[in-house]
VOFINU-520144 format. One record per atom (N, C-alpha, C, O): residue in three letters; chain; z, y, x. Coordinates in Angstrom, 1 decimal, padded with zeros to 4 digits. Atoms other than C-alpha are relative to their C-alpha. Example, Ala and Ser with C-alpha at 12.3 -4.5 7.8 and 13.67 -1.06 7.14 Angstrom:
2
<r ALA	c A	w 000.0	v -001.2	u 000.9>
<r ALA	c A	w 007.8	v -004.5	u 012.3>
<r ALA	c A	w 000.0	v 001.2	u 000.9>
<r ALA	c A	w 000.7	v 001.2	u 001.9>
<r SER	c A	w 000.0	v -001.1	u -000.9>
<r SER	c A	w 007.1	v -001.1	u 013.7>
<r SER	c A	w 000.8	v 001.1	u -000.8>
<r SER	c A	w 000.9	v 002.2	u -000.3>
This chain:
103
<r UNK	c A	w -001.4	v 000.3	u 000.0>
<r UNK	c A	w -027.1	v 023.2	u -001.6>
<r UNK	c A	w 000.6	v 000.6	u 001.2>
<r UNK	c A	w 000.1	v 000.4	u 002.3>
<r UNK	c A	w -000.7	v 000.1	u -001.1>
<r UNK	c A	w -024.4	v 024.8	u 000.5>
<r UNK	c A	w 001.0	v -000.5	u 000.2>
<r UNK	c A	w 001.8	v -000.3	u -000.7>
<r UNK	c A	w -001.2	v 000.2	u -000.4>
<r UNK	c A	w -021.6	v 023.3	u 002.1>
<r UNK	c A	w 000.9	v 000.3	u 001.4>
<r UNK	c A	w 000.7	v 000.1	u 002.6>
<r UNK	c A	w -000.4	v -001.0	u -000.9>
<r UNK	c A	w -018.9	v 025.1	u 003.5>
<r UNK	c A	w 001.2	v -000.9	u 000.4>
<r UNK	c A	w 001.8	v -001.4	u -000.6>
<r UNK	c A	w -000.7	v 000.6	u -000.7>
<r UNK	c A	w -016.5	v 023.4	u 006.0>
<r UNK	c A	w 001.4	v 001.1	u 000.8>
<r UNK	c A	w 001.2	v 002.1	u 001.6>
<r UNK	c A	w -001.3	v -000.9	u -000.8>
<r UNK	c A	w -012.8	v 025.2	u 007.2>
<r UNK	c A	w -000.1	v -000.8	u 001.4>
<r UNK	c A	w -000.6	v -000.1	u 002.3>
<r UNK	c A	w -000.5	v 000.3	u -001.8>
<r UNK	c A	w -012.2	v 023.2	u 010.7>
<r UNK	c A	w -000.6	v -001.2	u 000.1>
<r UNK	c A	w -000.7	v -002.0	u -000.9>
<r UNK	c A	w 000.4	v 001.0	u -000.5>
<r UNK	c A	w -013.5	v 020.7	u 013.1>
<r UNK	c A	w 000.8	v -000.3	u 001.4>
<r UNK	c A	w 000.4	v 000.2	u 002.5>
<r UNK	c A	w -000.8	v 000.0	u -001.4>
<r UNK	c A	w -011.1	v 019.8	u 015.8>
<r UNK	c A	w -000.7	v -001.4	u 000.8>
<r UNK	c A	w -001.3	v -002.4	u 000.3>
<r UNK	c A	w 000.4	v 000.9	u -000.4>
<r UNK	c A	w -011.8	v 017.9	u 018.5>
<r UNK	c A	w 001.1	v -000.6	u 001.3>
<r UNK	c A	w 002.0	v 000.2	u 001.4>
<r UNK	c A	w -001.3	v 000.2	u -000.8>
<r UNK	c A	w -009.2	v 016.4	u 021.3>
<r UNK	c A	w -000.2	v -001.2	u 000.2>
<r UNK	c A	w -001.0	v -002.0	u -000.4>
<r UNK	c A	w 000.3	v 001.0	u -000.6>
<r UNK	c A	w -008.9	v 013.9	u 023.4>
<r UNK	c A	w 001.3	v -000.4	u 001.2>
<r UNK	c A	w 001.9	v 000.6	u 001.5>
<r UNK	c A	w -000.6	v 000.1	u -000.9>
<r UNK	c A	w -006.5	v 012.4	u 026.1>
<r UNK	c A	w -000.7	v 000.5	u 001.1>
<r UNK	c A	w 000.0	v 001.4	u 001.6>
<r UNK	c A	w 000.5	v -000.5	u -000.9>
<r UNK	c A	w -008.8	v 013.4	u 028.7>
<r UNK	c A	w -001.1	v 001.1	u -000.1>
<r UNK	c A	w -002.1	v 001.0	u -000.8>
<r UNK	c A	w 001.4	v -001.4	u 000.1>
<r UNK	c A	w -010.9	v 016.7	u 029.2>
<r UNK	c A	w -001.5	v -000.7	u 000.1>
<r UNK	c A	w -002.5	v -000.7	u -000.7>
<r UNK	c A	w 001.6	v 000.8	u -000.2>
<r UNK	c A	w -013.7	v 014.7	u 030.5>
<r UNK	c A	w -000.7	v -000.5	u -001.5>
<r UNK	c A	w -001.8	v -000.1	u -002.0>
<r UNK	c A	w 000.6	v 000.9	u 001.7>
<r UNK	c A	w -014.0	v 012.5	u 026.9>
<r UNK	c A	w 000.2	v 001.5	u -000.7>
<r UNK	c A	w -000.8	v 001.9	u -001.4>
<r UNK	c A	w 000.3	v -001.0	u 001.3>
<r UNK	c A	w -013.1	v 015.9	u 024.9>
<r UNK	c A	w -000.8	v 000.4	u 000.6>
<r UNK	c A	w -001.5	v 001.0	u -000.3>
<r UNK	c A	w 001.5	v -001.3	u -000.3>
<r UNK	c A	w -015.9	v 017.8	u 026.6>
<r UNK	c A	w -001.3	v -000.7	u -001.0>
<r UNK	c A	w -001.9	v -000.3	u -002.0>
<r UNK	c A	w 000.9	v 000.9	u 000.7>
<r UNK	c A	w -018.2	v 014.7	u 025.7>
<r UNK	c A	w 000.1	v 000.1	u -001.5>
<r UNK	c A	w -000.8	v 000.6	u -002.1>
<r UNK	c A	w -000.4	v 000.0	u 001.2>
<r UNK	c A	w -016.8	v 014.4	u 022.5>
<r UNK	c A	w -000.2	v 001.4	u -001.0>
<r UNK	c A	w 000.0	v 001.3	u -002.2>
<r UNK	c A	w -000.1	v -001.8	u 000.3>
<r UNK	c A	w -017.2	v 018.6	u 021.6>
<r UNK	c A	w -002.1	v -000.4	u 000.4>
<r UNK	c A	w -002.9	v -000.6	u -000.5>
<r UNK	c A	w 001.5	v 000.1	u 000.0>
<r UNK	c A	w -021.0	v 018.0	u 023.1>
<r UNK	c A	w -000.5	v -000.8	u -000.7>
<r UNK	c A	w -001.8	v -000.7	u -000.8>
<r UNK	c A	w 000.5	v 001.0	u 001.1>
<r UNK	c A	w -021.5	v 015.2	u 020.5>
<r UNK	c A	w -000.3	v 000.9	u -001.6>
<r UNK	c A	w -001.2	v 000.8	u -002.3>
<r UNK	c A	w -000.4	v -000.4	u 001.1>
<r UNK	c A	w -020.0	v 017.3	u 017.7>
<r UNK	c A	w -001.3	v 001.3	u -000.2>
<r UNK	c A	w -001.9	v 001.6	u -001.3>
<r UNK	c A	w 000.6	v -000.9	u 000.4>
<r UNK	c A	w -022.2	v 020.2	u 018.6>
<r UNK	c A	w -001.6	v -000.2	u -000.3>
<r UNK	c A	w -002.4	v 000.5	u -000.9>
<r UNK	c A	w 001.6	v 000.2	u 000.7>
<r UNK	c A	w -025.5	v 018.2	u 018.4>
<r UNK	c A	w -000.2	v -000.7	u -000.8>
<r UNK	c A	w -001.3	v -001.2	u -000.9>
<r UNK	c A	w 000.2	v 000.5	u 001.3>
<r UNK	c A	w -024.9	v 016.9	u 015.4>
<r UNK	c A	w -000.3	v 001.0	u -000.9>
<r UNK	c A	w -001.0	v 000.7	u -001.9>
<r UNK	c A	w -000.5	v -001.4	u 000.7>
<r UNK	c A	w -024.1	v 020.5	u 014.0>
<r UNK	c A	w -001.6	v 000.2	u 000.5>
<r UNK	c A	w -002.4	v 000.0	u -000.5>
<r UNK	c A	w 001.5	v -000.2	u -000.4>
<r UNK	c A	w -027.6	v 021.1	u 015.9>
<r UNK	c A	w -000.8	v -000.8	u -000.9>
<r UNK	c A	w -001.7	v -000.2	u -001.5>
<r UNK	c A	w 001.3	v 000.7	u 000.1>
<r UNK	c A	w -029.5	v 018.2	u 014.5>
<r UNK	c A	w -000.1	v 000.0	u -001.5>
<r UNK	c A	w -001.1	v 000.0	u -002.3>
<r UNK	c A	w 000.4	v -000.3	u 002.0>
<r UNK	c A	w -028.6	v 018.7	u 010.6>
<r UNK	c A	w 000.3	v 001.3	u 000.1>
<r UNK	c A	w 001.1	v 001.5	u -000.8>
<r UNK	c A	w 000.6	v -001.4	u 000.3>
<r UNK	c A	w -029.1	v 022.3	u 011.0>
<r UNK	c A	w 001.4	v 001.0	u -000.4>
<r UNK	c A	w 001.3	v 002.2	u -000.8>
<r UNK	c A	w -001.1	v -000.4	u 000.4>
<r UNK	c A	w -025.5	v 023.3	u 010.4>
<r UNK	c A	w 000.4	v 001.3	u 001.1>
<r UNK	c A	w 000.5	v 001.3	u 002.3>
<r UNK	c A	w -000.5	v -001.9	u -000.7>
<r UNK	c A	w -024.5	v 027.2	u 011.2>
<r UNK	c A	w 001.4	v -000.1	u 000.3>
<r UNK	c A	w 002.2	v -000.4	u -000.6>
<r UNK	c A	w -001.6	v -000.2	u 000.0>
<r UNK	c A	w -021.2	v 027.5	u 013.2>
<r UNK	c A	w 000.7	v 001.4	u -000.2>
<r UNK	c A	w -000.2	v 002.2	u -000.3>
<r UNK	c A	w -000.4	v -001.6	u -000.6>
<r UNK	c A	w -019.4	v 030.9	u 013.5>
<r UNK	c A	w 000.7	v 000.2	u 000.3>
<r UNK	c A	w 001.8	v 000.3	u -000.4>
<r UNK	c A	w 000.0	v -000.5	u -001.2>
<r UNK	c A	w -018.9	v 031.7	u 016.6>
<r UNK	c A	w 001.1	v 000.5	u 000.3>
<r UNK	c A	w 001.7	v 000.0	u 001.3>
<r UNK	c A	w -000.7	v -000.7	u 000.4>
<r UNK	c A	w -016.5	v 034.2	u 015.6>
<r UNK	c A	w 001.6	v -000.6	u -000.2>
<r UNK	c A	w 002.6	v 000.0	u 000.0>
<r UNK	c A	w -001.4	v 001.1	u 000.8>
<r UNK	c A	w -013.8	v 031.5	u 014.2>
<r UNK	c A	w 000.1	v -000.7	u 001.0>
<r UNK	c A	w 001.2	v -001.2	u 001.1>
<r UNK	c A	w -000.1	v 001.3	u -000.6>
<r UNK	c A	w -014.5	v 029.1	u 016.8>
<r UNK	c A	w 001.2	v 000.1	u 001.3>
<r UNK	c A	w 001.1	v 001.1	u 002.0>
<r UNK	c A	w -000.7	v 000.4	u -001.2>
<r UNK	c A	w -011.9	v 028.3	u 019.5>
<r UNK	c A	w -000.5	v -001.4	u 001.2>
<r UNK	c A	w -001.0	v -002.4	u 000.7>
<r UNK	c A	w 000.2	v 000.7	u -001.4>
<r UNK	c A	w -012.6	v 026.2	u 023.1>
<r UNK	c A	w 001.1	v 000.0	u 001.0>
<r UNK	c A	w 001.5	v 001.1	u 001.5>
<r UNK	c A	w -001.0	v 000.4	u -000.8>
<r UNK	c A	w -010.0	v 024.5	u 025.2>
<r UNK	c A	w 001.3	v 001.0	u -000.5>
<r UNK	c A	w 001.5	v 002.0	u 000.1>
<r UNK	c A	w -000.5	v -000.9	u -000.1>
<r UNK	c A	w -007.4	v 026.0	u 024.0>
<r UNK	c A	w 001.3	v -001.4	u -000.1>
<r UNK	c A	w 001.1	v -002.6	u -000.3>
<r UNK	c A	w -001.0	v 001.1	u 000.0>
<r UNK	c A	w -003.6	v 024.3	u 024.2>
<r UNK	c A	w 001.0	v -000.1	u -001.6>
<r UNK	c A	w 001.8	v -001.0	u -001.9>
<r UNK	c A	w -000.4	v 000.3	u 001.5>
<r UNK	c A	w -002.7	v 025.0	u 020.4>
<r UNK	c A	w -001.1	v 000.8	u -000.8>
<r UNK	c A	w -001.9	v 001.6	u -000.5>
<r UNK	c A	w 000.4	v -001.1	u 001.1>
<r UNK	c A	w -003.7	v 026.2	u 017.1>
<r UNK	c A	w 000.0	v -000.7	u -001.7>
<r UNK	c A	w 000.1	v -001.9	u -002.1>
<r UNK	c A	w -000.2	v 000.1	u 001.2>
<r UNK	c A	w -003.7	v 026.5	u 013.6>
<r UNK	c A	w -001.8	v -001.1	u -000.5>
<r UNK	c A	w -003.0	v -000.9	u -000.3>
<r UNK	c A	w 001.5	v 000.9	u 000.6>
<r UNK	c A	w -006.1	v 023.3	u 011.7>
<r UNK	c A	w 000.7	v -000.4	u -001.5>
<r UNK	c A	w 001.6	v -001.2	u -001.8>
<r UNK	c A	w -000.2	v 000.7	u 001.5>
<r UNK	c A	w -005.9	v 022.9	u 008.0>
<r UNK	c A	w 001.2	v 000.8	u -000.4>
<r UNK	c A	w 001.4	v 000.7	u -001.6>
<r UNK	c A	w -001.3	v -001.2	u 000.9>
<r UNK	c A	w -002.4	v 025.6	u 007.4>
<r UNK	c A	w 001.1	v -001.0	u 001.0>
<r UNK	c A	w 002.2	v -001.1	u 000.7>
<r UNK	c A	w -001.4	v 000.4	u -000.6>
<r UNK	c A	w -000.5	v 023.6	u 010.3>
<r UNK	c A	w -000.2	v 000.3	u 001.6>
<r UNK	c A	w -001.2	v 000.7	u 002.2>
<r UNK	c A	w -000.5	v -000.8	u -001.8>
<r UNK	c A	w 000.6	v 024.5	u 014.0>
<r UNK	c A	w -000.7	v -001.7	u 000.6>
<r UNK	c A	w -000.4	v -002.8	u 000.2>
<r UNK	c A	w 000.0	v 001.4	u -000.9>
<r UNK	c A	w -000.7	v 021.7	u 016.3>
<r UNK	c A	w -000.2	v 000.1	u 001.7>
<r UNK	c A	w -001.0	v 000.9	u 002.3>
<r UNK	c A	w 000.0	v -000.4	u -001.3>
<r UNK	c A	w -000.3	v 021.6	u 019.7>
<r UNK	c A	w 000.8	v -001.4	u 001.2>
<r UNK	c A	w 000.4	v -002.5	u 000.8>
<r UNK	c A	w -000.4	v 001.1	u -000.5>
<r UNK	c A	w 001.6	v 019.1	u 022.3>
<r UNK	c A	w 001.5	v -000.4	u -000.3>
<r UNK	c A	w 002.1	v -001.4	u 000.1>
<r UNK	c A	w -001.4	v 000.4	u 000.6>
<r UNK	c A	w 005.0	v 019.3	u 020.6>
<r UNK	c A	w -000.8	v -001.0	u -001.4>
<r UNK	c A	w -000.1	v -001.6	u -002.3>
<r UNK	c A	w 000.3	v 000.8	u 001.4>
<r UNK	c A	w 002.7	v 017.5	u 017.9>
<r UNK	c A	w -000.4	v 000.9	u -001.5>
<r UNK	c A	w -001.1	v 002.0	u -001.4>
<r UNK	c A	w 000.4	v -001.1	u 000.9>
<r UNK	c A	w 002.3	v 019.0	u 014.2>
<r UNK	c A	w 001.1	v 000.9	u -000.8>
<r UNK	c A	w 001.8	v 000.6	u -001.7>
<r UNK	c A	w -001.2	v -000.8	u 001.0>
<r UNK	c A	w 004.5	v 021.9	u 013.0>
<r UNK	c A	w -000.6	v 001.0	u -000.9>
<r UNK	c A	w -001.8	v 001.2	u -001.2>
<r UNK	c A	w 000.1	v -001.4	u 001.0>
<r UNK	c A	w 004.9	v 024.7	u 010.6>
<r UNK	c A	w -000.6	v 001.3	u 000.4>
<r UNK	c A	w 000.0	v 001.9	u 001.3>
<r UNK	c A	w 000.6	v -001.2	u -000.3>
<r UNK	c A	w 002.6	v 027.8	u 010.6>
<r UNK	c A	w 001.0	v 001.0	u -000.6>
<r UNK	c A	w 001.3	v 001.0	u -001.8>
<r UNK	c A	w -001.0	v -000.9	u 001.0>
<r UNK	c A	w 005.2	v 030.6	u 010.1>
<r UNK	c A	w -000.3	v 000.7	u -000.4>
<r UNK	c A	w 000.5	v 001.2	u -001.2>
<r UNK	c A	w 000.9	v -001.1	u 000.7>
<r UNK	c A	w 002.4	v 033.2	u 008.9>
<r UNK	c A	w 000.4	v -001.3	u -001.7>
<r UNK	c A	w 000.7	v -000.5	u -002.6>
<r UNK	c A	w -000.2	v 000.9	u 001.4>
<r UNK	c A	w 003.0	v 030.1	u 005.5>
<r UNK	c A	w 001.2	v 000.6	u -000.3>
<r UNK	c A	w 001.3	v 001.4	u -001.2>
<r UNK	c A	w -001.3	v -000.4	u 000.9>
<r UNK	c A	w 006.4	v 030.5	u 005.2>
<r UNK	c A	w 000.5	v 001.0	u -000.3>
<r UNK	c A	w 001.4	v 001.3	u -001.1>
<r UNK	c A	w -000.5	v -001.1	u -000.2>
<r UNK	c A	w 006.4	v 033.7	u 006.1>
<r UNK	c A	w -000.4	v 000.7	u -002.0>
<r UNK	c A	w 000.2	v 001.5	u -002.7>
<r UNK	c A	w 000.8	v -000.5	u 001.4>
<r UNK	c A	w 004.1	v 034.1	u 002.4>
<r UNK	c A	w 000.8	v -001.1	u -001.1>
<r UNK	c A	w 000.8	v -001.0	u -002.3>
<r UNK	c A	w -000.9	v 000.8	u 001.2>
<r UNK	c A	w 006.4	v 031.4	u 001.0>
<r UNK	c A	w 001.0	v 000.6	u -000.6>
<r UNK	c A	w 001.2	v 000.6	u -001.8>
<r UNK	c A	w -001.1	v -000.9	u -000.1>
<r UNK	c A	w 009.5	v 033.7	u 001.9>
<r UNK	c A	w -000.4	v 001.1	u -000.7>
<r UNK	c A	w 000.3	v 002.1	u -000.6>
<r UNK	c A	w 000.4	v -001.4	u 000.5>
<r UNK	c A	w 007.8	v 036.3	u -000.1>
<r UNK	c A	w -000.5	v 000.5	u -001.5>
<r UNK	c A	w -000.6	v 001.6	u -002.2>
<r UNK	c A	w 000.1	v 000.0	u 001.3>
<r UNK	c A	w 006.9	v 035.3	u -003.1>
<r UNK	c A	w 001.0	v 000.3	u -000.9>
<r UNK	c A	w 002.0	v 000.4	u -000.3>
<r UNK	c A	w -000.6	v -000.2	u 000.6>
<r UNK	c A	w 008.7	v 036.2	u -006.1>
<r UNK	c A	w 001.1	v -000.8	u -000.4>
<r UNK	c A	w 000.9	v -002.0	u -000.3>
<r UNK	c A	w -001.1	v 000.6	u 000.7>
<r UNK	c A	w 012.2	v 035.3	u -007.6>
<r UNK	c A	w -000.2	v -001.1	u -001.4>
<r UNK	c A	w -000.3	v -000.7	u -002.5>
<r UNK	c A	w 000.6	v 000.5	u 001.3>
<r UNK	c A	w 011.5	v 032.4	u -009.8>
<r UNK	c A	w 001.2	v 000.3	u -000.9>
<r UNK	c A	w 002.4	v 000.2	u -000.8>
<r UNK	c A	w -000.9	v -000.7	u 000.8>
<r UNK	c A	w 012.5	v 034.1	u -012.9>
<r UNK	c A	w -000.4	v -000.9	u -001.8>
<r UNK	c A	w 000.3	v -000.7	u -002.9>
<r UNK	c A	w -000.2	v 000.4	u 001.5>
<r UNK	c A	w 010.9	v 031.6	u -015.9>
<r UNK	c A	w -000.7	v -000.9	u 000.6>
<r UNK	c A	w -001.3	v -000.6	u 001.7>
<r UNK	c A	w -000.1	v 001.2	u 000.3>
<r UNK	c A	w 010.3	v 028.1	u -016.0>
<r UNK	c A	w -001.7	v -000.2	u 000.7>
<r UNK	c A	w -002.2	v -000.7	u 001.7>
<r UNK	c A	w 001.8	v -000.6	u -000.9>
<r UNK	c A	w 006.2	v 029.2	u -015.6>
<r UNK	c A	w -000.2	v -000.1	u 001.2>
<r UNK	c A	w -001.2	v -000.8	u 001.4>
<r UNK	c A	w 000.2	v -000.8	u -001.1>
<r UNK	c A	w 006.3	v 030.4	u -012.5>
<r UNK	c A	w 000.5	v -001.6	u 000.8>
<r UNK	c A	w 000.1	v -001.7	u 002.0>
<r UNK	c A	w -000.9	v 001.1	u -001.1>
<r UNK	c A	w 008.3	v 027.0	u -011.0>
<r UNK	c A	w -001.5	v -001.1	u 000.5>
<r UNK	c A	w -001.5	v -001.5	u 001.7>
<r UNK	c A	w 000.6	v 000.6	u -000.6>
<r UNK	c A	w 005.1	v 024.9	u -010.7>
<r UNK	c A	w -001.1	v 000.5	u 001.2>
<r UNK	c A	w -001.6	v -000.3	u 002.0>
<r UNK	c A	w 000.5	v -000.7	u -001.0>
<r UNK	c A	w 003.2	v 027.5	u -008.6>
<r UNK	c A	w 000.9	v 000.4	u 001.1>
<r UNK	c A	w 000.3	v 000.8	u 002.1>
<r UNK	c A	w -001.2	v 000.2	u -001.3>
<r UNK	c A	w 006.4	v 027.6	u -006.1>
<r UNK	c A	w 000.0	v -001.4	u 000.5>
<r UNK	c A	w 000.2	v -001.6	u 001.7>
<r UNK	c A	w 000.1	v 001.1	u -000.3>
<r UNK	c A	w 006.1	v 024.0	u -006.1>
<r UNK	c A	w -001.3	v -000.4	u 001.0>
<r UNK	c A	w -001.2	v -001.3	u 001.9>
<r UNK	c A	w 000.7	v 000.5	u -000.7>
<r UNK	c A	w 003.0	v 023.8	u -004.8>
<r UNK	c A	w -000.5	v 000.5	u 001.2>
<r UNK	c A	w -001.4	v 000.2	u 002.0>
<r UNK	c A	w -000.2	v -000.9	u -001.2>
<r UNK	c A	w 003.8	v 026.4	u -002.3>
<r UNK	c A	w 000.4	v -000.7	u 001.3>
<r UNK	c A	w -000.2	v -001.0	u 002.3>
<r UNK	c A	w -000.6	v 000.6	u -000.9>
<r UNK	c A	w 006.4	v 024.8	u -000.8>
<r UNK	c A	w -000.3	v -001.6	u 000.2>
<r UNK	c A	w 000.3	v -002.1	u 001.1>
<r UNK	c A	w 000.3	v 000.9	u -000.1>
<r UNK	c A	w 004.8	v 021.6	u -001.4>
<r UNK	c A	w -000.7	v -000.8	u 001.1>
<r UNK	c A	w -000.6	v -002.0	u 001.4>
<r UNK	c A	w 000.9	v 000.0	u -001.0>
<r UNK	c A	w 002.4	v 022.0	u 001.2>
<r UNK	c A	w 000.4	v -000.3	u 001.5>
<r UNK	c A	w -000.2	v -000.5	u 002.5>
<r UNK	c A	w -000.5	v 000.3	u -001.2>
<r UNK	c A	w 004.8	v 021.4	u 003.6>
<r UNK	c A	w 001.8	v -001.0	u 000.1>
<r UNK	c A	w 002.7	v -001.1	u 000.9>
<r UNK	c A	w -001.0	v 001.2	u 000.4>
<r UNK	c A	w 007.2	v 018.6	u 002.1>
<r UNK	c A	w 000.2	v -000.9	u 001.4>
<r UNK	c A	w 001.3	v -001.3	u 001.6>
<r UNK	c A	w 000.0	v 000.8	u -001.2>
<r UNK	c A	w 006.5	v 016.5	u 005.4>
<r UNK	c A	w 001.1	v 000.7	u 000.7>
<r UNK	c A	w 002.0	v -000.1	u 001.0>
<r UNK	c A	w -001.1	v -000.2	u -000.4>
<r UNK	c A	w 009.1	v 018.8	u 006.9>
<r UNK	c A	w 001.0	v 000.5	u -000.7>
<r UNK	c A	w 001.8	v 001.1	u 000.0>
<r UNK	c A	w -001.1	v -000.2	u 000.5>
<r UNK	c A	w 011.5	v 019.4	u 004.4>
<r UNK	c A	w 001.0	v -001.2	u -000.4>
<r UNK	c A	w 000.5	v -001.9	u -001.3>
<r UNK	c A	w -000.8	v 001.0	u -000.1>
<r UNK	c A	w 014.0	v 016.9	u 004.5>
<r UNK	c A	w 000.6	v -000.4	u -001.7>
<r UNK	c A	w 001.6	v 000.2	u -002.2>
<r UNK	c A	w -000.3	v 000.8	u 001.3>
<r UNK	c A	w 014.5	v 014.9	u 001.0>
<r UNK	c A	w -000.6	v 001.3	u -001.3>
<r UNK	c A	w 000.1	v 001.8	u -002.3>
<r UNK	c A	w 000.2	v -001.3	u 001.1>
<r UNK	c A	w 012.2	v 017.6	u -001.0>
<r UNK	c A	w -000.4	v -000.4	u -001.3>
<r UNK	c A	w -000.5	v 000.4	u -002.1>
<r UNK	c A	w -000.5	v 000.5	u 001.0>
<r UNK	c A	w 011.9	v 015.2	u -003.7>
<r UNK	c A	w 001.0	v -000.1	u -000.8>
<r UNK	c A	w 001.0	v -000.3	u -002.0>
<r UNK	c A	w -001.2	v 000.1	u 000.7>
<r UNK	c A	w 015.0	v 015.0	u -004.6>
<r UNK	c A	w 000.5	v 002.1	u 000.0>
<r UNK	c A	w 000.6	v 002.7	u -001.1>
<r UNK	c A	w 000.0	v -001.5	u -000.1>
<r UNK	c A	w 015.6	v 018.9	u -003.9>
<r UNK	c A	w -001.3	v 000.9	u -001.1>
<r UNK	c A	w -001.2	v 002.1	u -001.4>
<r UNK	c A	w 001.0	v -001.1	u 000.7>
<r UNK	c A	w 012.5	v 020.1	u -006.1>
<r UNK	c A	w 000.0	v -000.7	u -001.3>
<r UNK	c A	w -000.6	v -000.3	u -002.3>
């Protein structure tokens, strides 16, 4: 069996506890055998993209590489096409202001 994992964040009010907390994470990753890569990984950093959203100390925003592919899609032109826009823009209903009633 494999299983494949997108992100593991880790954070903390204090560096001290996230350091701890980041050395917990990685020997767990150690003790069930789990391969990270390296490559993807980030350390201390003050933002970044987790799960398709911006996070950082303003809190959680909008990744504009998203909208930027939302803004790019096609002209909905038949009826078809409206539930794959929906679930575009859906993805980010938390900041659109009353997108129930709007979609």
């Amino acid at each position: 069996m494999e299983v494949f994992m997108d992100d593991f964040s880790v954070f903390e009010n204090s560096f001290s506890t996230c350091l701890t907390n980041l050395e917990n994470l990685l020997k767990r990753c150690e003790d069930t055998k789990l391969a990270l890569n390296w490559e993807k990984s980030h350390f201390i950093v003050k933002e970044g993209i987790v799960l398709g959203h911006k996070i950082s100390k303003k809190g959680i925003e909008v990744d504009k590489a998203k909208i930027e592919v939302i803004s790019k899609l096609p002209h909905l032109t038949t009826v078809k096409v409206i539930p794959s826009f929906l679930g575009h823009a859906g993805f980010y209903r938390r900041f659109i202001k009353d997108f129930s009633k709007i979609s």
